[in-house]
TORMISE-624999 format. One line per field, with one value per atom (N, C-alpha, C, O): residue in three letters; z, y, x; atom name. Coordinates in steps of 0.2 Angstrom, whole numbers, plus 2048, in hexadecimal, padded with zeros to 3 digits. Layout:
<rs>
code	(ALA|...)
up	(Z|...)
north	(Y|...)
east	(X|...)
site	(CA|...)
</rs>
This chain:
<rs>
code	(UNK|UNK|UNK|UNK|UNK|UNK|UNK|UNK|UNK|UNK|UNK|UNK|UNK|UNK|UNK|UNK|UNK|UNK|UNK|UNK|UNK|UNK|UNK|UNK|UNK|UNK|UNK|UNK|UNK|UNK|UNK|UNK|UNK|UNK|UNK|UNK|UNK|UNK|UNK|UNK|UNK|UNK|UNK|UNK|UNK|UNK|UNK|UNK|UNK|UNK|UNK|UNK|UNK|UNK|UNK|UNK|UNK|UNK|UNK|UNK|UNK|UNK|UNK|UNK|UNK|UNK|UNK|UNK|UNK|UNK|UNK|UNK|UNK|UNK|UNK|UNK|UNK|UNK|UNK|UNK|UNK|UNK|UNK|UNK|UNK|UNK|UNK|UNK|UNK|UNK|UNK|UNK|UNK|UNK|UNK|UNK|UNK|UNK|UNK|UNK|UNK|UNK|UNK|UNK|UNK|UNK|UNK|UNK|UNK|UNK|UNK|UNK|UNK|UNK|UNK|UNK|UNK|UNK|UNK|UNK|UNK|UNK|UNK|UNK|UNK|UNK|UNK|UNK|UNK|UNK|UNK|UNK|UNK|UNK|UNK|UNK|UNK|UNK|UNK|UNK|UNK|UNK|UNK|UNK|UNK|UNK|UNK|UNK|UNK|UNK|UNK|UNK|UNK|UNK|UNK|UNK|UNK|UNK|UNK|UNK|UNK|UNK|UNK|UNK|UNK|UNK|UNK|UNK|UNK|UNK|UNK|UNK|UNK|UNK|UNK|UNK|UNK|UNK|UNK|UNK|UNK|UNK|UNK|UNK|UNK|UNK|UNK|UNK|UNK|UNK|UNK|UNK|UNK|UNK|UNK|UNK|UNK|UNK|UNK|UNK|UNK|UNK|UNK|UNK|UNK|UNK|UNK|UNK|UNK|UNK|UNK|UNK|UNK|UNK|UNK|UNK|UNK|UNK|UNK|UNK|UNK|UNK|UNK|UNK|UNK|UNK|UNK|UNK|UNK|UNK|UNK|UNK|UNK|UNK|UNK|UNK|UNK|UNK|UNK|UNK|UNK|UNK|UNK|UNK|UNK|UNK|UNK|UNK|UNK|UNK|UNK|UNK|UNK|UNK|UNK|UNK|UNK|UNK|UNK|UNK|UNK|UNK|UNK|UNK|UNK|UNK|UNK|UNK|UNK|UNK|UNK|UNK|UNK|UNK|UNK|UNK|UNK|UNK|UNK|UNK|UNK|UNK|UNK|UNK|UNK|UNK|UNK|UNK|UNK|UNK|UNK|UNK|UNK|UNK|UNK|UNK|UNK|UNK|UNK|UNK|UNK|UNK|UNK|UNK|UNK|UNK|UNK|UNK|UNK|UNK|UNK|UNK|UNK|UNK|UNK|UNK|UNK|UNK|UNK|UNK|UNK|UNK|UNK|UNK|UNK|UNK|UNK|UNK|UNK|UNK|UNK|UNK|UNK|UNK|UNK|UNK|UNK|UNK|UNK|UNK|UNK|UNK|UNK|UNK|UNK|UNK|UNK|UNK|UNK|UNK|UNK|UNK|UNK|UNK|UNK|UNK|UNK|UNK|UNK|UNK|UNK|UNK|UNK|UNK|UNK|UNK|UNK|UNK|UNK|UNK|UNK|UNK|UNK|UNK|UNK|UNK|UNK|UNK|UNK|UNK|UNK|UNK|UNK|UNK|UNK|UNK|UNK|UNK|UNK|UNK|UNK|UNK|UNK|UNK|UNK|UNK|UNK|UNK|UNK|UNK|UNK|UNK|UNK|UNK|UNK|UNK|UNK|UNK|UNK|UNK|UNK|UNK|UNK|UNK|UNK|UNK|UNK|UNK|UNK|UNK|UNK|UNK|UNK|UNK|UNK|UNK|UNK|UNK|UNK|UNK|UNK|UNK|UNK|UNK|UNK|UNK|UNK|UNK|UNK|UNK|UNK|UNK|UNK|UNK|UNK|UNK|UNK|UNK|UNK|UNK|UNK|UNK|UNK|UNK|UNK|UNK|UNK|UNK|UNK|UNK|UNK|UNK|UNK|UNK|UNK|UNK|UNK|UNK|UNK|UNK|UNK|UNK|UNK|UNK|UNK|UNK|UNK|UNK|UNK|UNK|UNK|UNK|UNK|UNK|UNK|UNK|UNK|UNK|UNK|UNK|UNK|UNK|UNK|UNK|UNK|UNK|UNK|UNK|UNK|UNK|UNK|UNK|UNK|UNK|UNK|UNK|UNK|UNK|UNK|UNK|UNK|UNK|UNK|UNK|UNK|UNK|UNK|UNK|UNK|UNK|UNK|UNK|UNK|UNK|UNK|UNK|UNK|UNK|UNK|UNK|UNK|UNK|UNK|UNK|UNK|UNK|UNK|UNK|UNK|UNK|UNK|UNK|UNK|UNK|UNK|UNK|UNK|UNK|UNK|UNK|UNK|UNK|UNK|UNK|UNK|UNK|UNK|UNK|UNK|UNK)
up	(62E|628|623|625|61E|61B|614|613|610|60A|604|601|603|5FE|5F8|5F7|5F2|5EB|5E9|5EB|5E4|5E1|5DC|5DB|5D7|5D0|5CE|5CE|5CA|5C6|5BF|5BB|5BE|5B7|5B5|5B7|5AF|5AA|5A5|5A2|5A4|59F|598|595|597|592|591|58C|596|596|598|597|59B|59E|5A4|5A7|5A8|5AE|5B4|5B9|5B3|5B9|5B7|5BB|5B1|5AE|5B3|5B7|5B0|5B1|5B8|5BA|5BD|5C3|5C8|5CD|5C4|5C5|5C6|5CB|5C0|5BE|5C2|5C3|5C4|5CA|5D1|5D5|5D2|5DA|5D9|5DE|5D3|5D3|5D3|5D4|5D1|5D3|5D8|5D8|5DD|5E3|5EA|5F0|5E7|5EC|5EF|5EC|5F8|5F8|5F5|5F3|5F8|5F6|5F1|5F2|5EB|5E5|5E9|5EE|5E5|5E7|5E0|5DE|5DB|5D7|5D7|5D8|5D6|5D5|5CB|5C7|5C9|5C2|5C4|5C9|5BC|5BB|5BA|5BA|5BB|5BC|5C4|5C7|5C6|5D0|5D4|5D9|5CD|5D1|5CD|5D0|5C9|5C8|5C0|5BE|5BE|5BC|5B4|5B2|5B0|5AB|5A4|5A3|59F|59B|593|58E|594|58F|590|593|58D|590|590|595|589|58A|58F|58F|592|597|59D|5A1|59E|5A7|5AA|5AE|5A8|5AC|5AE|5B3|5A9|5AA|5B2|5B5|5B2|5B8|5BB|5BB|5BD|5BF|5C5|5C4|5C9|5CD|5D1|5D5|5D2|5D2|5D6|5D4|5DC|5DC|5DE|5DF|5E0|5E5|5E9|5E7|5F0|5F6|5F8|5F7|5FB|5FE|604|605|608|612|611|614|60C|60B|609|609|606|604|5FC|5FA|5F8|5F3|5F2|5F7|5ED|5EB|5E4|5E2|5E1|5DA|5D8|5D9|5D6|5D2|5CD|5CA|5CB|5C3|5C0|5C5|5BC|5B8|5B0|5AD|5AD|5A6|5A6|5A9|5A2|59F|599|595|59A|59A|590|590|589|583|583|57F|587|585|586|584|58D|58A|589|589|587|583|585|58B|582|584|580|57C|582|57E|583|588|582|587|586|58A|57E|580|580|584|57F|57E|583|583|58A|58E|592|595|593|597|59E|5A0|5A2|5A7|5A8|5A3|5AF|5B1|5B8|5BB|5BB|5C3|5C5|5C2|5CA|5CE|5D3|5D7|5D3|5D9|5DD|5DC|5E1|5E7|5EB|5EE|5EC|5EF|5F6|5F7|5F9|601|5FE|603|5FA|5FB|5F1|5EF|5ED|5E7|5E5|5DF|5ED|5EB|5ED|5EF|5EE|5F1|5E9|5E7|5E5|5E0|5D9|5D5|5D9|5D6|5D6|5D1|5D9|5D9|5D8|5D8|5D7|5D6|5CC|5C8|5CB|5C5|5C0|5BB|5C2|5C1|5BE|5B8|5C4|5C1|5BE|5BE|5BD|5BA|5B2|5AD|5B1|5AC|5A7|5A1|5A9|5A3|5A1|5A3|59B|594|594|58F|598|597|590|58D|58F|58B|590|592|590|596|591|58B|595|593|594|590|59B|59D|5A1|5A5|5A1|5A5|5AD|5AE|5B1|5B8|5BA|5B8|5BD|5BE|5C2|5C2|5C5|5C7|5C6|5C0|5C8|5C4|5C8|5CF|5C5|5CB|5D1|5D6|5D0|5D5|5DB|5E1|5D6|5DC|5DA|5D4|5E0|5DE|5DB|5DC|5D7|5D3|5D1|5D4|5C9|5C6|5BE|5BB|5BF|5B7|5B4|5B9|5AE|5AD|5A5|5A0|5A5|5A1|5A2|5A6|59B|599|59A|59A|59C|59F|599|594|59A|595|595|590|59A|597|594|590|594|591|596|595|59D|5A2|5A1|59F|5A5|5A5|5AB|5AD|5AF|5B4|5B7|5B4|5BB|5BD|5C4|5C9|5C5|5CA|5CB|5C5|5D3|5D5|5DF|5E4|5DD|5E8|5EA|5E7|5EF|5F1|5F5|5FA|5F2|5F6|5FD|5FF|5FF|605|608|60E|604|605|602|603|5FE|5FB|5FE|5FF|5FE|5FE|5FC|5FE)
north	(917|914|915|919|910|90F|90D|90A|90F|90D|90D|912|905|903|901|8FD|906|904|8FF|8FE|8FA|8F5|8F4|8F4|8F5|8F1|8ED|8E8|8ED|8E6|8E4|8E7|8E1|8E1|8D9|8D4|8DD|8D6|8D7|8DB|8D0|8CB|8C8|8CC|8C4|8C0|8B8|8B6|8B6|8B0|8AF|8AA|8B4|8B5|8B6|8B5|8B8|8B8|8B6|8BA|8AF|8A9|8AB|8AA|8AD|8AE|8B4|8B3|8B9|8C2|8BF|8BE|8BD|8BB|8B8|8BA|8B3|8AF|8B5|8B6|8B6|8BB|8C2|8C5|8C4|8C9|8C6|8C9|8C0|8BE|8BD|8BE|8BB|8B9|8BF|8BE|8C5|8CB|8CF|8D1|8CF|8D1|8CB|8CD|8C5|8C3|8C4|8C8|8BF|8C1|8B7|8B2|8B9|8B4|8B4|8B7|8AF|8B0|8AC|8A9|8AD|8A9|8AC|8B2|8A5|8A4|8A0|89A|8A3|8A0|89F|8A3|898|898|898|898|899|898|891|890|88C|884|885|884|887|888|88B|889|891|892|890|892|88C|889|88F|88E|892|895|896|89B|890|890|891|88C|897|898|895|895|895|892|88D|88D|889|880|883|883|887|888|88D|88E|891|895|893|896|88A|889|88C|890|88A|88C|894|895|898|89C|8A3|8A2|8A7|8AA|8AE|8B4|8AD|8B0|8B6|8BC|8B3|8B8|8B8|8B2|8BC|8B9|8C2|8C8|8BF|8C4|8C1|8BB|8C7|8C3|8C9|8CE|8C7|8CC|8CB|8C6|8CF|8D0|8D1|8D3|8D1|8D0|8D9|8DC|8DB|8E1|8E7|8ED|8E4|8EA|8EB|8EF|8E6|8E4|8E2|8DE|8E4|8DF|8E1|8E7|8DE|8DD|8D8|8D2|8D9|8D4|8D5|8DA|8CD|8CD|8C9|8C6|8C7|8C3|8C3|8C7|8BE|8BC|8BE|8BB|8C5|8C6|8C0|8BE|8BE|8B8|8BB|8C1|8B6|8B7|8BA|8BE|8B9|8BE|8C4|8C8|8C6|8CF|8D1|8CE|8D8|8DB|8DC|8DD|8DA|8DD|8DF|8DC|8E4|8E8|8EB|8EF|8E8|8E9|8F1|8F4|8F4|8FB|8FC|8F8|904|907|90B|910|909|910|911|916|90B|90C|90C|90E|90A|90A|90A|908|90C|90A|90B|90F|905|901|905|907|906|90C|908|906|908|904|907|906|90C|90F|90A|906|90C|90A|911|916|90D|914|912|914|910|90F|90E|909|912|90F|906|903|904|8FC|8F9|8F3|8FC|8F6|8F8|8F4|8FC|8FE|8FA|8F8|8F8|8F8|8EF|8ED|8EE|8E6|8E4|8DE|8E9|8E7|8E7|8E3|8ED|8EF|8E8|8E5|8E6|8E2|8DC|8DA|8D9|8D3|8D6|8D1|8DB|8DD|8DE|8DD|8DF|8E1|8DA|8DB|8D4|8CD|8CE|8CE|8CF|8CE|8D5|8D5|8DB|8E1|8E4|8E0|8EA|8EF|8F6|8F9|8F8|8FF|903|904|907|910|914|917|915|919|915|911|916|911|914|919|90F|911|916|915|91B|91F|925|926|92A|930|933|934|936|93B|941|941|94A|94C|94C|94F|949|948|943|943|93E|938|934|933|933|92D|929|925|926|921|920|91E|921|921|91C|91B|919|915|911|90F|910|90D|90A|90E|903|8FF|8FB|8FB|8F7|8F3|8EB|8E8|8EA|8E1|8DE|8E0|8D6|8D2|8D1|8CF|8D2|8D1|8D7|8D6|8E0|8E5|8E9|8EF|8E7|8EC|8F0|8EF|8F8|8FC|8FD|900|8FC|8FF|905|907|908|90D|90D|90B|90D|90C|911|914|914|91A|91A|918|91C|91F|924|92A|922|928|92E|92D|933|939|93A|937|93D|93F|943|942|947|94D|94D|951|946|946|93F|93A|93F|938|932|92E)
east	(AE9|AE8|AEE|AF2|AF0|AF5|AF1|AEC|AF6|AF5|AF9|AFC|AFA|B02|AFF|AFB|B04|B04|B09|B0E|B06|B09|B08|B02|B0C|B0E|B0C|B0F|B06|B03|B05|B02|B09|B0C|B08|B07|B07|AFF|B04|B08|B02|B08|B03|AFF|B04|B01|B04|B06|B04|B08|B0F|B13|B11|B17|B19|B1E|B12|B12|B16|B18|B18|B1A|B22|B27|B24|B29|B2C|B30|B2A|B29|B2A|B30|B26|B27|B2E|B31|B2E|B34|B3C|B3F|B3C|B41|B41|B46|B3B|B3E|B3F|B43|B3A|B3F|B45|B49|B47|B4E|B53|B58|B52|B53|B54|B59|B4E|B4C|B4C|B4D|B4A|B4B|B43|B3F|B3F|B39|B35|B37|B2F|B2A|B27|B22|B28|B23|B1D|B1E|B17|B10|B0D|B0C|B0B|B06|B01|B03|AF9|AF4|AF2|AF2|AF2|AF1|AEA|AE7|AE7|ADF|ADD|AD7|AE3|ADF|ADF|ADA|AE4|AE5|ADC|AD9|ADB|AD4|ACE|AC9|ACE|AC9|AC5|ABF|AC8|AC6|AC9|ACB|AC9|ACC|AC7|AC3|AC8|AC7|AC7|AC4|ACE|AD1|AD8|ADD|AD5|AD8|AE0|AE4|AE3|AEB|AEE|AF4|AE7|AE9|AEB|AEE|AE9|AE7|AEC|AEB|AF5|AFA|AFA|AFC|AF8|AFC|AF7|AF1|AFC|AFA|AF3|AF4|AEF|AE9|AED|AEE|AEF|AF2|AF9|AFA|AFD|B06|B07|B05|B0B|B10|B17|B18|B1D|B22|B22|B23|B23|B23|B2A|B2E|B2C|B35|B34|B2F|B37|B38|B38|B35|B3B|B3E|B3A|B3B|B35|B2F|B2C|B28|B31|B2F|B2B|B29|B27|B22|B1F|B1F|B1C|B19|B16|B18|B0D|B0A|B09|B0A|B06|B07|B02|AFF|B00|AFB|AFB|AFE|AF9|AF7|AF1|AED|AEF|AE9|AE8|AEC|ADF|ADE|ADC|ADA|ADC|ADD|AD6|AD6|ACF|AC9|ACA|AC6|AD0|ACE|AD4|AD9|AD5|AD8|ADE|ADE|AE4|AEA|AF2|AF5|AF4|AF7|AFE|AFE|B04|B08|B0A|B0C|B09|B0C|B10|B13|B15|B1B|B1C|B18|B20|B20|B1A|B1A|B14|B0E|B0D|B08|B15|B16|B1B|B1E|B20|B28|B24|B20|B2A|B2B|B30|B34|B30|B34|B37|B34|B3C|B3F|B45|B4B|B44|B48|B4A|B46|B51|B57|B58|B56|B5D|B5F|B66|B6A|B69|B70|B72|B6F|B77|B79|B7B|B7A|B7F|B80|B78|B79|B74|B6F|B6B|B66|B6B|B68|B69|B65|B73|B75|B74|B72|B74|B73|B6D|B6C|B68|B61|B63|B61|B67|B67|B6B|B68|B71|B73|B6F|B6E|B6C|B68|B60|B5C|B5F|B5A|B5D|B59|B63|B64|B66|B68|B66|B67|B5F|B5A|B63|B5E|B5B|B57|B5B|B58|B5A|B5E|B59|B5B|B5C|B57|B60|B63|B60|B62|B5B|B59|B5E|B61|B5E|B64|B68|B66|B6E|B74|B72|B6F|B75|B74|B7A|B80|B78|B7F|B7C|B76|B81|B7F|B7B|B7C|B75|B70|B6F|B6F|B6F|B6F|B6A|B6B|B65|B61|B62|B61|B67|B68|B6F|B70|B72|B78|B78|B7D|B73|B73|B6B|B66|B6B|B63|B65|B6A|B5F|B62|B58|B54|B58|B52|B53|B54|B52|B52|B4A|B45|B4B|B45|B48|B4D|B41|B46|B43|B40|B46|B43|B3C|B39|B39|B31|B2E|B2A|B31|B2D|B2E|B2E|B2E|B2E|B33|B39|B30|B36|B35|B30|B3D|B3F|B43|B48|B42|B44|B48|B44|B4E|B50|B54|B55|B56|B59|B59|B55|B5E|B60|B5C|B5C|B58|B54|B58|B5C|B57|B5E|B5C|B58|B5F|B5C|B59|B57|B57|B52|B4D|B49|B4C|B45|B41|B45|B3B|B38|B38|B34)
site	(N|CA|C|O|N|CA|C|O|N|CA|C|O|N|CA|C|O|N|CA|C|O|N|CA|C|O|N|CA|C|O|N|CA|C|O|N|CA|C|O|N|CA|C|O|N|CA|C|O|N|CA|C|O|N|CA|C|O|N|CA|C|O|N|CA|C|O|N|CA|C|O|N|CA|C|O|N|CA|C|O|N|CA|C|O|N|CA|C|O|N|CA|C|O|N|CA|C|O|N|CA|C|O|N|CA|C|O|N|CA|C|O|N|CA|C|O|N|CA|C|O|N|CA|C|O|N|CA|C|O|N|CA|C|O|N|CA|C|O|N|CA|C|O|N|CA|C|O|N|CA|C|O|N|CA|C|O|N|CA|C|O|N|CA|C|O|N|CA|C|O|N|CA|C|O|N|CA|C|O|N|CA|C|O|N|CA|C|O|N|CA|C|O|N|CA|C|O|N|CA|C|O|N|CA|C|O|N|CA|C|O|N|CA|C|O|N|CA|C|O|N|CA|C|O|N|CA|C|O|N|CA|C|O|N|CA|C|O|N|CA|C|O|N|CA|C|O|N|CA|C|O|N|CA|C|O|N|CA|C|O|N|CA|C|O|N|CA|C|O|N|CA|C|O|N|CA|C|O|N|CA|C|O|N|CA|C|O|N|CA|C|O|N|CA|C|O|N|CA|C|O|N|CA|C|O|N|CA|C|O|N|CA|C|O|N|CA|C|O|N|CA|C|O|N|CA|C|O|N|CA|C|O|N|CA|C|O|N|CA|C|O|N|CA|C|O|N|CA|C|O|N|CA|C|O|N|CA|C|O|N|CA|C|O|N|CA|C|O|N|CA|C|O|N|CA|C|O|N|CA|C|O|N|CA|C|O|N|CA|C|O|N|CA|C|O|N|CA|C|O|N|CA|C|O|N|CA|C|O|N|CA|C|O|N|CA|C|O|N|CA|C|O|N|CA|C|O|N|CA|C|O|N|CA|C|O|N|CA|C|O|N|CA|C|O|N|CA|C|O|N|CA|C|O|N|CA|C|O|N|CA|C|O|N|CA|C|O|N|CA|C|O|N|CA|C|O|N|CA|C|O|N|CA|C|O|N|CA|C|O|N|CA|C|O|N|CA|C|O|N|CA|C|O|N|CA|C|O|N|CA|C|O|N|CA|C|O|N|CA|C|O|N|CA|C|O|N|CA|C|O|N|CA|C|O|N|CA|C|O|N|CA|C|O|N|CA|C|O|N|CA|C|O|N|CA|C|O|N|CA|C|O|N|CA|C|O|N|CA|C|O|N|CA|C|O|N|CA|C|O|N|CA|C|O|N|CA|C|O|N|CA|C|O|N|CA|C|O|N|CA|C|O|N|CA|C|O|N|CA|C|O|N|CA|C|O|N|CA|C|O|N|CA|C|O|N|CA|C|O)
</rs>
């Protein structure tokens, strides 16, 4: 038996957007269902946007995402979550860092940490905060 956690990052009309911009990151297959695509439209200036979206990677990426829809509640919040993205290698880390960081705000810069050859976590342009770092060798 096996059992994988994935990232579901809920938007508010950004979804396809947030989407877009990490394949273009990572690299991988985007696939989105809008709420006109499923037939399930609430509100008419919703139809586009995302009922359910991720992008998968040959590589083991992956992330979904959705626009929570204007009848329920939503609150993106300060700090509610951060994306962890392990790397085996500082340049395979750094190159995720790079294009993750147009239009971010850098938390902590990417650079040596003593736990690992290379740790860094910024806020992208949609709110997410990212968490990136080389998995050492001694640890999981």
């Amino acid at each position: 038996m096996s059992v994988t956690t994935t990232a579901h990052l809920n938007f508010r009309g950004d979804a396809r957007a947030a989407l877009e911009f990490y394949r273009s990151v990572f690299g991988g297959h985007l696939a989105v269902v809008t709420y006109q695509d499923a037939g399930d439209v609430h509100e008419e200036s919703e139809a586009d946007h995302v009922m359910w979206g991720q992008v998968l990677g040959d590589d083991g990426f992956h992330v979904m995402a959705y626009d929570v829809p204007s009848h329920m509640a939503y609150e993106r919040g300060e700090n509610s979550f951060f994306v962890s993205v392990r790397g085996e290698t500082a340049e395979e880390v750094t190159g995720y860092w790079e294009r993750l960081r147009d239009g971010a705000t850098v938390v902590v810069p990417l650079g040596p940490a003593g736990w690992a050859p290379a740790y860094g976590m910024l806020r992208d342009r949609f709110g997410v905060v990212w968490v990136l770092d080389v998995v050492s060798g001694h640890h999981g």
